[in-house]
Every structure is written in C-alpha cells, then in structure tokens.
VOKOLMI-491995 format. One record per residue (C-alpha): residue in one letter; x, y, z. Coordinates in Angstrom, 2 decimals, always signed. Example, Ala and Ser with C-alpha at 12.3 -4.5 7.8 and 13.67 -1.06 7.14 Angstrom:
<atoms>
  code        u        v        w
     A   +12.30    -4.50    +7.80
     S   +13.67    -1.06    +7.14
</atoms>
This chain:
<atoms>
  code        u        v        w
     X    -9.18   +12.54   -11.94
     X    -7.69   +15.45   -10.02
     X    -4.59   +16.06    -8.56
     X    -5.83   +15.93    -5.16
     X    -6.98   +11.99    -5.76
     X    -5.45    +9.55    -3.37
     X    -5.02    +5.81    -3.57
     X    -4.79    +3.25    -1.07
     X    -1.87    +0.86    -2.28
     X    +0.80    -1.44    -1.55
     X    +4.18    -1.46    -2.64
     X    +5.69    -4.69    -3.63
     X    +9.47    -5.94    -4.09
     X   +11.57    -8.81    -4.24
     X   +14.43    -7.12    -1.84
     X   +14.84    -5.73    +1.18
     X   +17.23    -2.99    +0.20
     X   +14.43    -1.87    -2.06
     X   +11.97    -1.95    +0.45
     X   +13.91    +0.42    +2.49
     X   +15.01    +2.76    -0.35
     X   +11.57    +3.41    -0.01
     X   +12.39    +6.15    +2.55
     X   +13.95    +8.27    -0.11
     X   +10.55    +9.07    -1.64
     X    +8.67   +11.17    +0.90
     X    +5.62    +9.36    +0.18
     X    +2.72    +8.65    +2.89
     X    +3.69    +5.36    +3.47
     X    +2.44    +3.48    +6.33
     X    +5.80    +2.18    +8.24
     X    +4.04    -0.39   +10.39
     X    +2.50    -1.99    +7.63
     X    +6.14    -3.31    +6.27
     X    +6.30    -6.97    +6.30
     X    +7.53    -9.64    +4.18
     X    +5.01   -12.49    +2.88
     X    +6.24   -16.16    +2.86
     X    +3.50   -17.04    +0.22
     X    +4.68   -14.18    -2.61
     X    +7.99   -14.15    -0.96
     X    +8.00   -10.40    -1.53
     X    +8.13    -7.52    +0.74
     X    +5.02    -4.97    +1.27
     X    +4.11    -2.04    +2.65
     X    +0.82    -0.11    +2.65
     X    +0.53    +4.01    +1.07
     X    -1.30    +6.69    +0.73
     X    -0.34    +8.16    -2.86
     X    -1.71   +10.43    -5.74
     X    -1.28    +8.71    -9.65
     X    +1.67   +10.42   -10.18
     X    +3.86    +9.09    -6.80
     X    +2.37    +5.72    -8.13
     X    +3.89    +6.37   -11.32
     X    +6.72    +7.04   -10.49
     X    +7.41    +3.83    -8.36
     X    +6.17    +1.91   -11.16
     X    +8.81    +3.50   -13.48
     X   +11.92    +2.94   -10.58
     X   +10.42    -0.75   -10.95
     X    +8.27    -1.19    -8.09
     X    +5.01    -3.02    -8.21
     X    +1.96    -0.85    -7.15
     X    -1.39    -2.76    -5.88
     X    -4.02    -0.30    -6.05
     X    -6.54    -1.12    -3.24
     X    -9.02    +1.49    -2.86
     X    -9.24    +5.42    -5.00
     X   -10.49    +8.61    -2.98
     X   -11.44   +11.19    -4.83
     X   -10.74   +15.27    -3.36
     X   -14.13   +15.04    -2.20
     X   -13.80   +11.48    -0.89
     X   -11.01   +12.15    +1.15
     X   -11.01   +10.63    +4.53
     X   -10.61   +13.38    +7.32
     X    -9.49   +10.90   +10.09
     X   -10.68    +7.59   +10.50
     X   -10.09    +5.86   +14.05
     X    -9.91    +2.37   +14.38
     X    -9.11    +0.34   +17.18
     X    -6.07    -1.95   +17.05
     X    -8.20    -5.04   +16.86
     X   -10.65    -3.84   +13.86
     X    -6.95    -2.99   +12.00
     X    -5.62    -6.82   +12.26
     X    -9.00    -7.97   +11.18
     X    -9.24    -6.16    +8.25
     X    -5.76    -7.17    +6.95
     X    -6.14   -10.66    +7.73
     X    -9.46   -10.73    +5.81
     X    -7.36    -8.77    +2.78
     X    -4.70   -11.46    +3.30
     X    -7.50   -14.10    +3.08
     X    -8.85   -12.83    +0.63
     X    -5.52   -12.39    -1.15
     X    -5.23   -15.92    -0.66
     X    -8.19   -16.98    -2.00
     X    -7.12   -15.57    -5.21
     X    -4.48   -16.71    -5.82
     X    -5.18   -20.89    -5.37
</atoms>
C-alpha cells in the first residue's frame, strides 16, 4: 500500500464528547454523516482517511470500520450523487448492518 491510499470508514464511540473531539484531528471527515445509533448505542461518523490517520484513532481509542480501500490510482475524482441515491445507500448499509448483527 502507498501513502496516497484512502479508506472509506466510520468512526465509532461510546460518547459524545469524543465524537466531537473529533474536530481536533483535521481528518476528511464527513460532518453530516454524524449520528448516533439506538441499536449499537454508539455515535458514528463517516471519513475519508489514509492507514496512518486510522491508526492513529485506533491508538487515542477510537473504533475504525473500514468500509471500502482506494488505492492512488483508484482514487475517486468527484463522484455526484443526488440526495436521494445518498439515503438509499446508507439505509441499505444500515440494513445490511442489521442483518449482521441478529
């Protein structure tokens, strides 16, 4: 791996305050993407991070979901989505999430 690989993650934490100290970082994180879930009764939000940033977090005690790797050549230049294709894709991750867990 490179240093220019990027992962698709979520962040997850048992407390707000963490979830905020966040900011502190720097990191690509997506801000809209913060939420808490009733069902894990932890609070998420989605990134954009190399291995080392996820690292990192995982070493300040964070837990680090990696959804999807892009390597330097796989790197998305801009992807456009409509608001309605966004929702449904994370409720079918949340589904699927779901799923997994029962």
């Amino acid at each position: 791996m490179s240093d220019l690989d990027r992962f698709l993650i979520s962040v997850k934490t048992l407390e707000r305050s963490s979830l905020l100290k966040l900011r502190e970082y720097d990191f690509d994180f997506f801000q809209p993407t913060a939420k808490f879930s009733e069902q894990e009764k932890k609070f998420t939000v989605d990134g954009f991070l190399s291995l080392d940033q996820i690292g990192r977090l995982v070493r300040d005690g964070y837990e680090v979901v990696v959804k999807k790797h892009y390597s330097k050549q796989g790197l998305p230049k801009s992807e456009i989505m409509s608001f309605r294709e966004w929702t449904e894709e994370n409720q079918e991750e949340e589904s699927h999430e779901r799923k997994g867990q029962a």
